[in-house]
OpenMM code with the backbone's topology and positions (N, CA, C; nanometers):
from openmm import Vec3, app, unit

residues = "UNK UNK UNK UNK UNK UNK UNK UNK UNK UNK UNK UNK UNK UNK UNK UNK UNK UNK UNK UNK UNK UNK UNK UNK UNK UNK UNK UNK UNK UNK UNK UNK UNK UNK UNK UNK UNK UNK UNK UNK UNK UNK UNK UNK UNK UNK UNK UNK UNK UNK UNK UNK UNK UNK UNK UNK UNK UNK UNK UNK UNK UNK UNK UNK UNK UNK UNK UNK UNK UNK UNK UNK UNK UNK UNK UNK UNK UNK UNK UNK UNK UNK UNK UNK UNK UNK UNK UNK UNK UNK UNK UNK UNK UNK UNK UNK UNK UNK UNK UNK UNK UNK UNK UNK UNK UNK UNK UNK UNK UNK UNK UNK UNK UNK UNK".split()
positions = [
    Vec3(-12.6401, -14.4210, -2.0382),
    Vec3(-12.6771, -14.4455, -2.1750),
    Vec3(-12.5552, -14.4201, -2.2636),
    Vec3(-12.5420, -14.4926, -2.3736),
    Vec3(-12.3991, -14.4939, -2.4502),
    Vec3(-12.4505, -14.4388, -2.5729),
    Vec3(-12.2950, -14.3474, -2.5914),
    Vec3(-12.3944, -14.2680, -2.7389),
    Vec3(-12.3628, -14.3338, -2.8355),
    Vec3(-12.4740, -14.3017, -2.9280),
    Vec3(-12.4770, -14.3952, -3.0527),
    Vec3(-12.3298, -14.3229, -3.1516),
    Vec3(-12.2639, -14.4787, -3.2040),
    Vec3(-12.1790, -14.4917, -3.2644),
    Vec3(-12.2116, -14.3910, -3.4318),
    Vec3(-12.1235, -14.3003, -3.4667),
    Vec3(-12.1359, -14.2121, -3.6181),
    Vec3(-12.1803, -14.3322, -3.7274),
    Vec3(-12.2336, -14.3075, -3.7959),
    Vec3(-12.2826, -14.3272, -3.9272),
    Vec3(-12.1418, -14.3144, -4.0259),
    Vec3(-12.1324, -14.4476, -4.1023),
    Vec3(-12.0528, -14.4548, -4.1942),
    Vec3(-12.0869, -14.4567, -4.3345),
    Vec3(-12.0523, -14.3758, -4.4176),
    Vec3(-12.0821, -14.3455, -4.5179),
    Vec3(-11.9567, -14.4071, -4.6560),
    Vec3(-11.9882, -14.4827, -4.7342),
    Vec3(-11.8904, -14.5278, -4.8270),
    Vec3(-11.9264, -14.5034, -4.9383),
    Vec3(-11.8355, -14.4309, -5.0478),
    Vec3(-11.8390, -14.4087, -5.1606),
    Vec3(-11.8242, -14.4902, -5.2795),
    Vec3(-11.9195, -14.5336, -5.3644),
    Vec3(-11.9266, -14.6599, -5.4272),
    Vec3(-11.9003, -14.6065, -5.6095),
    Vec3(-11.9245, -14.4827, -5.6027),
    Vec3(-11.9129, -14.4165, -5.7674),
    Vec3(-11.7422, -14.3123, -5.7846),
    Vec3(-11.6805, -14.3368, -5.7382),
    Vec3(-11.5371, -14.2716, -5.7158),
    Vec3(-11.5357, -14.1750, -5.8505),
    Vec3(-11.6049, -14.1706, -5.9690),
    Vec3(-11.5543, -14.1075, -6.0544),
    Vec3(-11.6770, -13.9797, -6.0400),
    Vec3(-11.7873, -13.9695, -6.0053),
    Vec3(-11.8605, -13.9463, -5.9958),
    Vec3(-11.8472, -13.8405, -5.8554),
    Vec3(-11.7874, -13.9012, -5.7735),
    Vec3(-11.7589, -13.8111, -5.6215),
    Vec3(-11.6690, -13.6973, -5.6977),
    Vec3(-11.5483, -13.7449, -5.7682),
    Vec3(-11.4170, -13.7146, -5.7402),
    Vec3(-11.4696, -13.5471, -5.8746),
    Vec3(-11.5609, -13.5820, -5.9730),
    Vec3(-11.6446, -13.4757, -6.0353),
    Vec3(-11.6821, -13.3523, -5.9944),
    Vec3(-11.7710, -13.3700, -5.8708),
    Vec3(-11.8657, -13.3595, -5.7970),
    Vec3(-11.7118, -13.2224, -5.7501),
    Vec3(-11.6410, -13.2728, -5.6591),
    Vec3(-11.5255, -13.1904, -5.5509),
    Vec3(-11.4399, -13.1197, -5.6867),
    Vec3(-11.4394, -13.1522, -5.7888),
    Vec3(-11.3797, -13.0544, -5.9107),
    Vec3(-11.5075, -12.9690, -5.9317),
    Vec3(-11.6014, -12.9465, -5.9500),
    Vec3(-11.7336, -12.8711, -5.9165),
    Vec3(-11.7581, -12.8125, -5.8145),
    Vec3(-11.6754, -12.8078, -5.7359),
    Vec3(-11.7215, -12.7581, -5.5863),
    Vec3(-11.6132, -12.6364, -5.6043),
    Vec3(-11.5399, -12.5898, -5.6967),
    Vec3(-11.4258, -12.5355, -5.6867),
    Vec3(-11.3803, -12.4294, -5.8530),
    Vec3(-11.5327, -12.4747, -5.8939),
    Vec3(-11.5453, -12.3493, -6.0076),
    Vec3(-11.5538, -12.2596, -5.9604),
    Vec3(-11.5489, -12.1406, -6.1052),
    Vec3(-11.5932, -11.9949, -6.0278),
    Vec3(-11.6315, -11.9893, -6.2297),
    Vec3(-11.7673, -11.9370, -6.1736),
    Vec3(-11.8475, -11.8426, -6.2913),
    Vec3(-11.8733, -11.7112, -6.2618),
    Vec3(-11.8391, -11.6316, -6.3688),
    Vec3(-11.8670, -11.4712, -6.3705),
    Vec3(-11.9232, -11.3909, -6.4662),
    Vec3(-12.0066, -11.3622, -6.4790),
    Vec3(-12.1129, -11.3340, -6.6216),
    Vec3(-12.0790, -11.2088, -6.6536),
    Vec3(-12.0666, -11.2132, -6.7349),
    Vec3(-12.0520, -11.0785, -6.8288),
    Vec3(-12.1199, -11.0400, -6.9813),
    Vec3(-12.2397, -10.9582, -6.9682),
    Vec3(-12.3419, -10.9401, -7.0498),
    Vec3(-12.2477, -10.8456, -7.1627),
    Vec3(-12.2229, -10.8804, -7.2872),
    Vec3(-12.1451, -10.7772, -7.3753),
    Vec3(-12.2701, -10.6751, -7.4318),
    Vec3(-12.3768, -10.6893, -7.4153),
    Vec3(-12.4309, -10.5633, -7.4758),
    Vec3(-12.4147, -10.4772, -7.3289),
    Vec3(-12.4147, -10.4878, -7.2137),
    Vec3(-12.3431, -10.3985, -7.0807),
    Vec3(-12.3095, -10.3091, -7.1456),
    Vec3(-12.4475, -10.1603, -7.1292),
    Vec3(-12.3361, -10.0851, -7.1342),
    Vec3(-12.2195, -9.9720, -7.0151),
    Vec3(-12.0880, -10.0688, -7.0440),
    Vec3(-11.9685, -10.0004, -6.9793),
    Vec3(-11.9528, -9.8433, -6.9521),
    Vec3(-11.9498, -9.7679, -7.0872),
    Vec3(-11.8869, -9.6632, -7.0818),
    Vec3(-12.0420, -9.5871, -7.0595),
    Vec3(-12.0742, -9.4908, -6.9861),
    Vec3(-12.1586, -9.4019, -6.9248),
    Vec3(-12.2007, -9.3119, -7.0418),
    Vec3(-12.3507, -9.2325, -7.0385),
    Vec3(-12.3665, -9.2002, -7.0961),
    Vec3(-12.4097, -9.0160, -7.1212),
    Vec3(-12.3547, -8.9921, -7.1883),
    Vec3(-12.3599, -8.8129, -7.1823),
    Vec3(-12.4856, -8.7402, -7.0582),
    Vec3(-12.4620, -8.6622, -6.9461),
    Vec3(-12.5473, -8.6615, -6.8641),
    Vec3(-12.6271, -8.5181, -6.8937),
    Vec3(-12.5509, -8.3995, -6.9505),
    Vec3(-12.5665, -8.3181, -6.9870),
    Vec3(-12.5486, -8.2067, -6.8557),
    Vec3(-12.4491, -8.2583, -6.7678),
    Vec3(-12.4384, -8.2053, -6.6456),
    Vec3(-12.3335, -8.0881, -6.6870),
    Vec3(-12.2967, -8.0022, -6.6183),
    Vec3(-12.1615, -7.9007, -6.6648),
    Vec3(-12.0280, -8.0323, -6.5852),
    Vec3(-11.9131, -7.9949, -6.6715),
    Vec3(-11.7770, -8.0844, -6.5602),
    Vec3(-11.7460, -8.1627, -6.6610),
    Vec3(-11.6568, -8.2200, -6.6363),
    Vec3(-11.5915, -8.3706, -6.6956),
    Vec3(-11.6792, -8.4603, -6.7275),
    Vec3(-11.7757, -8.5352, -6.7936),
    Vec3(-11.8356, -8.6310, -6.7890),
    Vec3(-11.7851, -8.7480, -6.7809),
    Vec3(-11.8592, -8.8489, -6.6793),
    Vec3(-11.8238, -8.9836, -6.6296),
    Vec3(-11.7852, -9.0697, -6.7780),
    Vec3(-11.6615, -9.1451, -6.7718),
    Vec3(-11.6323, -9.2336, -6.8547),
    Vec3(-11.6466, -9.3407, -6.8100),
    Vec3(-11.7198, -9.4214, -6.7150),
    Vec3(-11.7581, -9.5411, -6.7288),
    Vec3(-11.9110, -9.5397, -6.5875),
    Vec3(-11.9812, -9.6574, -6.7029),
    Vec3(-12.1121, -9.6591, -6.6581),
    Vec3(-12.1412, -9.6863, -6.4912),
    Vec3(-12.2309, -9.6764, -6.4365),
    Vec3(-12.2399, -9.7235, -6.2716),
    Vec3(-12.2566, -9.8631, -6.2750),
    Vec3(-12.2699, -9.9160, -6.4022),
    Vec3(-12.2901, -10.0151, -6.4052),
    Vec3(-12.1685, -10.1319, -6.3979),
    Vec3(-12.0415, -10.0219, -6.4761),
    Vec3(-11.9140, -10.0917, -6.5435),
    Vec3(-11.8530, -10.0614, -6.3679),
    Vec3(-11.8775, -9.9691, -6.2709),
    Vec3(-11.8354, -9.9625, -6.1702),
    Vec3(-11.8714, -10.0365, -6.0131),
    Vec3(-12.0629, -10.0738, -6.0670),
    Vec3(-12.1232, -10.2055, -5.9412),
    Vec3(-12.0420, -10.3115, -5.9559),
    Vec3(-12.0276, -10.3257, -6.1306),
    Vec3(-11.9101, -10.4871, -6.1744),
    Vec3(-11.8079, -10.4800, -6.0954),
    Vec3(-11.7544, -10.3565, -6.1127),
    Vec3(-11.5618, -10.3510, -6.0102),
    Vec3(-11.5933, -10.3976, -5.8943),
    Vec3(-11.6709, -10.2838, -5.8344),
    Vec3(-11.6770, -10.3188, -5.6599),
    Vec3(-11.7366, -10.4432, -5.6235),
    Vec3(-11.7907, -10.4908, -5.6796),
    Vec3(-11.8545, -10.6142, -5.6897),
    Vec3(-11.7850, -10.7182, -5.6456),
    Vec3(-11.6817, -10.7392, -5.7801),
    Vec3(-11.5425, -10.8100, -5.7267),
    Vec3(-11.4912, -10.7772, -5.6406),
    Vec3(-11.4516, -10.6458, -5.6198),
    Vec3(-11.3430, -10.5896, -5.4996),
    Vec3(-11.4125, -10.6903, -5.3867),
    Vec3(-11.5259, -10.6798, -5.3472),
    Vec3(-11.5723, -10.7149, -5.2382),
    Vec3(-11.6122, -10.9321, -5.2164),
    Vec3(-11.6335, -10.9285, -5.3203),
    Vec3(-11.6224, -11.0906, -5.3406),
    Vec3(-11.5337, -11.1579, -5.3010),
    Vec3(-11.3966, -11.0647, -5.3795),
    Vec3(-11.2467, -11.1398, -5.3275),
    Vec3(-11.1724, -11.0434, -5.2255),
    Vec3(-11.2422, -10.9260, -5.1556),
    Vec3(-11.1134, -10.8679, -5.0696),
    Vec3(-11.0182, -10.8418, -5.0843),
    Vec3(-11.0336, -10.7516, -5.1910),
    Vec3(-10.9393, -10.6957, -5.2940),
    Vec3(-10.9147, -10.5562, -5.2691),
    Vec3(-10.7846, -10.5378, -5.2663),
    Vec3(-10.7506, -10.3304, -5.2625),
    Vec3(-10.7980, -10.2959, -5.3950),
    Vec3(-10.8205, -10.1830, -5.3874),
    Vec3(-10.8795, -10.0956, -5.5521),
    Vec3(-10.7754, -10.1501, -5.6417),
    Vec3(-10.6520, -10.0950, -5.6176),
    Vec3(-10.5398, -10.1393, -5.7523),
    Vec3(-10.5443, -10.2960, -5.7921),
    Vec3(-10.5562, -10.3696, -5.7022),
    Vec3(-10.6105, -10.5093, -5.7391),
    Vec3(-10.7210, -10.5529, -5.8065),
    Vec3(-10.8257, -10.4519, -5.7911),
    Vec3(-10.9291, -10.4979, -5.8141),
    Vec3(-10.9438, -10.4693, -5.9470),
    Vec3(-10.9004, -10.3726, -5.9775),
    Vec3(-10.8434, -10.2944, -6.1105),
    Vec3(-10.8270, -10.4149, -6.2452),
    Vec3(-10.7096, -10.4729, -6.1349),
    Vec3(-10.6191, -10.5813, -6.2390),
    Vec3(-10.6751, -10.7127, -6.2748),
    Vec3(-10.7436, -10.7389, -6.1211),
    Vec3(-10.8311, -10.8657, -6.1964),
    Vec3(-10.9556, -10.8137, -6.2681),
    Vec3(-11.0082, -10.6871, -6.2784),
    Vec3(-11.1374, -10.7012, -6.3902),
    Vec3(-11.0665, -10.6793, -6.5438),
    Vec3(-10.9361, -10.6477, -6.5268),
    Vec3(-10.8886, -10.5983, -6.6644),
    Vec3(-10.8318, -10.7774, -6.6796),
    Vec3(-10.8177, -10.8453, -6.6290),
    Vec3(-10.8066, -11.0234, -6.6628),
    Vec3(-10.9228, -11.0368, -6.6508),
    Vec3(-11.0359, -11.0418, -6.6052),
    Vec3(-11.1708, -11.1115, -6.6595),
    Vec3(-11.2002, -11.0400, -6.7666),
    Vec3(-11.1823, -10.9217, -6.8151),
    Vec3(-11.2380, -10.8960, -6.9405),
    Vec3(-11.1618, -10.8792, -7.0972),
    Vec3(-11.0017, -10.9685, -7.0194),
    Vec3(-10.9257, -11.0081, -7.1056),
    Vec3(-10.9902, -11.1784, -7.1913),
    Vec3(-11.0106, -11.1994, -7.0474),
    Vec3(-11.0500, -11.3434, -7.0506),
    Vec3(-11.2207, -11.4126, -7.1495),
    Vec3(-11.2779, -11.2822, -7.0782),
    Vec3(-11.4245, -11.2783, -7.1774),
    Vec3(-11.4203, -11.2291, -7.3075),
    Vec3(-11.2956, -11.1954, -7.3796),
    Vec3(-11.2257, -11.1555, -7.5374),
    Vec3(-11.3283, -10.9912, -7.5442),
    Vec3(-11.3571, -10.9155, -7.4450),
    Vec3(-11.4034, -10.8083, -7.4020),
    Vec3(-11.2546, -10.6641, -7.4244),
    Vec3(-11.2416, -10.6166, -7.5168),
    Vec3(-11.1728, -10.4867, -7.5489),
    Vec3(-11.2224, -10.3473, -7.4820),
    Vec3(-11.2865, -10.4235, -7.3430),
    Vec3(-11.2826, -10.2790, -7.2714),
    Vec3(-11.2309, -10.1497, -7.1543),
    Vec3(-11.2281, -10.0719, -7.1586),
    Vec3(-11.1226, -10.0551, -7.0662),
    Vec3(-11.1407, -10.0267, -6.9377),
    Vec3(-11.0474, -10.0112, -6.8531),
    Vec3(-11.0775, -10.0967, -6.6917),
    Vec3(-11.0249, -9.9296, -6.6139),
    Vec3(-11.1837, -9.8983, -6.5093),
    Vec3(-11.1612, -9.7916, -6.4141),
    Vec3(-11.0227, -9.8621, -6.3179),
    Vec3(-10.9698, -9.6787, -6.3502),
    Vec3(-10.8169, -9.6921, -6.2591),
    Vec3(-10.8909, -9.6800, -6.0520),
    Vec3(-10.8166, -9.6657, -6.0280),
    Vec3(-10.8144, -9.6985, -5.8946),
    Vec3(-10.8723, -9.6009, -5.8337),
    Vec3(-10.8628, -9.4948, -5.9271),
    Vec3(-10.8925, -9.3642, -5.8373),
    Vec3(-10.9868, -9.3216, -5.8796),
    Vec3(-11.0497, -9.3903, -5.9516),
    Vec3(-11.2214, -9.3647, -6.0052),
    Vec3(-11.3332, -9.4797, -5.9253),
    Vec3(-11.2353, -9.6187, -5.9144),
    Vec3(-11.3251, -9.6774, -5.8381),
    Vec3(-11.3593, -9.6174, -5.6960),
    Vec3(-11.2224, -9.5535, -5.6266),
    Vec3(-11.2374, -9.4823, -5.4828),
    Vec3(-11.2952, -9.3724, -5.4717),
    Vec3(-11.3326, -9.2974, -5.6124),
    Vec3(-11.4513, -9.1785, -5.6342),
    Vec3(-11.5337, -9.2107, -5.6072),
    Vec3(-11.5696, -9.2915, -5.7101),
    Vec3(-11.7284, -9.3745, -5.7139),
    Vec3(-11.7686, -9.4168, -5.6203),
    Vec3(-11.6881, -9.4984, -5.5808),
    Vec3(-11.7735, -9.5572, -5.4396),
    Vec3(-11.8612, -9.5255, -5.3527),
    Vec3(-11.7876, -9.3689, -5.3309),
    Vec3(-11.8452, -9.3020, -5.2231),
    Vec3(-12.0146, -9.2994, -5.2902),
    Vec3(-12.0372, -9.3088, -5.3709),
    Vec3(-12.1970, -9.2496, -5.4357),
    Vec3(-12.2594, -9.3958, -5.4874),
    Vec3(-12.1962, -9.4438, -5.4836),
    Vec3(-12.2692, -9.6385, -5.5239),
    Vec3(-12.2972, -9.7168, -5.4042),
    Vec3(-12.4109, -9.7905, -5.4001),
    Vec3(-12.4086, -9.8789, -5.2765),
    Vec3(-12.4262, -10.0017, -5.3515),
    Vec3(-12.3273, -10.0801, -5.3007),
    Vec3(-12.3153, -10.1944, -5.3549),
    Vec3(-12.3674, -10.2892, -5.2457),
    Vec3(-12.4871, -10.3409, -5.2655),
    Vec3(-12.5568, -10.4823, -5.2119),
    Vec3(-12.5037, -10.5996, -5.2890),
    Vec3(-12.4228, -10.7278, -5.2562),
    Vec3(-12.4515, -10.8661, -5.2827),
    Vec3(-12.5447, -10.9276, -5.2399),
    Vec3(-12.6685, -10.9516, -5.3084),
    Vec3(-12.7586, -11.0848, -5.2484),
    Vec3(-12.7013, -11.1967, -5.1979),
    Vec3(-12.6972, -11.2404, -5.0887),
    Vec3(-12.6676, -11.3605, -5.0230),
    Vec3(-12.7718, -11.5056, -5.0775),
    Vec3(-12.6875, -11.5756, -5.1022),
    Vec3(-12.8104, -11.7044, -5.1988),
    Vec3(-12.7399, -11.8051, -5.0551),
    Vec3(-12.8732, -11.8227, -4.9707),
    Vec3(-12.8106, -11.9593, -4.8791),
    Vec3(-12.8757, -12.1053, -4.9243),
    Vec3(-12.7785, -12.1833, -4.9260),
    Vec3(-12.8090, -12.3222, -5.0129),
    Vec3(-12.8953, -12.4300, -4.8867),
    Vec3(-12.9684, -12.4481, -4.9789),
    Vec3(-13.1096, -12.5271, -4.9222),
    Vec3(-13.0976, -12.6764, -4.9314),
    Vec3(-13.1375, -12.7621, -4.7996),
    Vec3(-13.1014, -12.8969, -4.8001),
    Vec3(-12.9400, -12.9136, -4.7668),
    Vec3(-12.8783, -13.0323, -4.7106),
    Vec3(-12.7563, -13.0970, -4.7399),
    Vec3(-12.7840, -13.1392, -4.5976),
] * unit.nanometer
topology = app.Topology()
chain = topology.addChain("A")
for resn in residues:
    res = topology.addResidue(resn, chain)
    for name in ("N", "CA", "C"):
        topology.addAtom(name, app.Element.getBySymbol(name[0]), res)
């Protein structure tokens, strides 16, 4: 038995494809400005935390998206929140490698349906 010959597929909307593969190659990153960043008085004895667990799920977040060392990861959230006209300021390296230890950072996996 002879196997059946592939299926040829031809593209008839070229402006429309060529869209489509510039779309395939965004990147969106949300950033809520009422977030609040900086942490809030715990009433614990010690140093109190200067930035929220929240401003720190955001870091590791990235770190782990792009496979990023802490000091990197550092630098690109202080460019995304250059970029979002956001005046806030960005955990150093050695707060994200504090934190960590006490945050568990889950990404939901979204697997794409159909194609």
């Amino acid at each position: 038995m002879s196997k059946p010959s592939p299926a040829r597929y031809r593209t008839t909307n070229w402006s429309s494809y060529n869209a489509s593969l510039r779309k395939r190659g965004a990147l969106l990153i949300w950033l809520d400005k009422d977030m609040a960043w900086r942490a809030m008085p715990d009433g614990r004895p010690g140093r109190p935390a200067v930035f929220s667990d929240a401003a720190i799920q955001y870091c590791l977040s990235i770190k782990i998206l792009f496979k990023l060392p802490l000091r990197q990861t550092a630098g690109m959230v202080a460019s995304l929140l250059k970029l979002a006209g956001l005046d806030w300021p960005v955990p150093d390296f050695s707060t994200l490698c504090r934190r960590q230890k006490t945050l568990a950072v889950q990404i939901p996996i979204v697997v794409p349906t159909g194609r």
